[in-house]
C-alpha positions in Angstrom: 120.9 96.9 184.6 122.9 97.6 187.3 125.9 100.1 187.0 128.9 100.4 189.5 132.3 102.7 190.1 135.4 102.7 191.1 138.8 104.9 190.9 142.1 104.0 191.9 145.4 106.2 191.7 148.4 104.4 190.7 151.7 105.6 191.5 153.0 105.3 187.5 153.1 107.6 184.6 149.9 106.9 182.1 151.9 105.4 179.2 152.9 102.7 182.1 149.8 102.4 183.2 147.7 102.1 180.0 149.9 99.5 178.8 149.5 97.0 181.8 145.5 97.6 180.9 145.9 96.9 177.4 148.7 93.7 177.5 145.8 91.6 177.2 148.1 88.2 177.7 148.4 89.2 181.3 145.8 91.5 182.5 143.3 89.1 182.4 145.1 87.2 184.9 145.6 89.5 187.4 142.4 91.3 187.2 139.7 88.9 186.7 142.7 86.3 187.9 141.8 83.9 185.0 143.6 80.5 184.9 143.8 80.6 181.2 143.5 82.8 178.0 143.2 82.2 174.4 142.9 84.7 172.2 140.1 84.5 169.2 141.1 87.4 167.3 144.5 87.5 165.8 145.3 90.5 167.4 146.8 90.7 171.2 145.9 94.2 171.6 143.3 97.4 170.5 140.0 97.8 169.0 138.7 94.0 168.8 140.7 92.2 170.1 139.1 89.2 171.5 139.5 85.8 173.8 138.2 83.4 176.6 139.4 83.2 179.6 138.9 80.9 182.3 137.7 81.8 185.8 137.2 79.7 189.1 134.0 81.1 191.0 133.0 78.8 194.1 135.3 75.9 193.1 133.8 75.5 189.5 135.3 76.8 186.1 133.0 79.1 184.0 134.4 80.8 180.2 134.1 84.6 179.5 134.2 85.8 176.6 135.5 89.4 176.4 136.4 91.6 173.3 137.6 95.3 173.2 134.8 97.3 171.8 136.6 100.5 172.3 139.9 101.8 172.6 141.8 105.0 172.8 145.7 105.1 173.8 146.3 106.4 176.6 143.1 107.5 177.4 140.4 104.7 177.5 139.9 101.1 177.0 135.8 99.4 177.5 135.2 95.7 177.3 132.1 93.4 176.5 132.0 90.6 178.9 130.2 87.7 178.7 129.4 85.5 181.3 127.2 82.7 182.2 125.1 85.0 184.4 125.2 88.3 182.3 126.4 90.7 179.6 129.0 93.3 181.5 130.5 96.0 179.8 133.8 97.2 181.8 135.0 100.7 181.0 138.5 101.8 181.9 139.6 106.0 182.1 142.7 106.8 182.6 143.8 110.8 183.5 147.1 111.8 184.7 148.0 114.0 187.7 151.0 115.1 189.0 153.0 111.8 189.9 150.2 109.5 189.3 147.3 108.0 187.4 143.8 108.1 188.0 142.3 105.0 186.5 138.4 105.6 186.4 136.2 102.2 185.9 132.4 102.1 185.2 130.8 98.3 185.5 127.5 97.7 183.8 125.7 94.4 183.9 123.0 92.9 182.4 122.1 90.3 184.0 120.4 87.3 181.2 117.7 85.8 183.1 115.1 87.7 185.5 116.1 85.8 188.8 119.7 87.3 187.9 118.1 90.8 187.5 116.9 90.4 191.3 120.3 88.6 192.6 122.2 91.7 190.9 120.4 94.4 192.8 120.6 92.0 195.9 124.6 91.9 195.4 125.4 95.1 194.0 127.6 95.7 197.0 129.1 92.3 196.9 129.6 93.3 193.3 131.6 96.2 193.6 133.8 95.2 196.7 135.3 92.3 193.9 135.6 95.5 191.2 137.3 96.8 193.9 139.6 94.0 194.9 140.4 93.4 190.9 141.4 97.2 190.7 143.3 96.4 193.8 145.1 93.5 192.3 146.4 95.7 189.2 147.5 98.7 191.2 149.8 96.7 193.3 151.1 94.7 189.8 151.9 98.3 188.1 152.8 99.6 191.3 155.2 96.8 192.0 156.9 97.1 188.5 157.9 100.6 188.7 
């Protein structure tokens, strides 16, 4: 399994901040920049909620599945994703400072088949720069609506 980090500090009070995580209608898009979502569960938000999104990687469409498997206002949200590839589980922390908001996020991946054991150690840096540019991507989107 391999297991990567990131933090970003967003210039927004938490409450802002943990609800642009958990509007799951349009975070997906701007952090995994899926091109479509439908929802599974009935619910939009919270503890299981659940849907596919669409995703372009290297000109071809692939579906994740993802579903909330924990969630605490204001505090922390993880999600199950499931890929082609692998099994990820994306963990969001969120702790307020003075002005801002540290958002914490912890990637695990578990890659399904062996060969994608190997190509996940391999990438683990090309792996985290695109953690980094989706925590990029959702900074500037709070950041932006303040």
């Amino acid at each position: 399994m391999t297991k990567l980090s990131t933090a970003r500090e967003i210039l927004a009070p938490i409450d802002n901040v943990f609800v642009a995580f958990s509007d799951f209608e349009t975070f997906p898009k701007i952090f995994h920049e899926a091109i479509a979502i439908d929802f599974i569960s009935e619910t939009r938000t919270g503890l299981g909620t659940e849907w596919e999104q669409a995703v372009e990687e290297n000109g071809k469409q692939f579906l994740d599945e993802v579903k909330v498997i924990e969630f605490e206002a204001s505090n922390r949200i993880v999600l199950e994703i499931k890929d082609y590839h692998s099994t990820e589980t994306l963990e969001f922390r969120f702790t307020k400072t003075d002005e801002t908001t540290l958002v914490g996020a912890d990637l695990s991946v578990k890659p399904k088949r062996l060969y994608g054991k190997i190509f996940a150690w391999i990438l683990k840096s090309q792996i985290l720069r695109y953690l980094n540019d989706d925590m990029n991507r959702i900074k500037a989107h709070i950041e932006s609506n303040q």
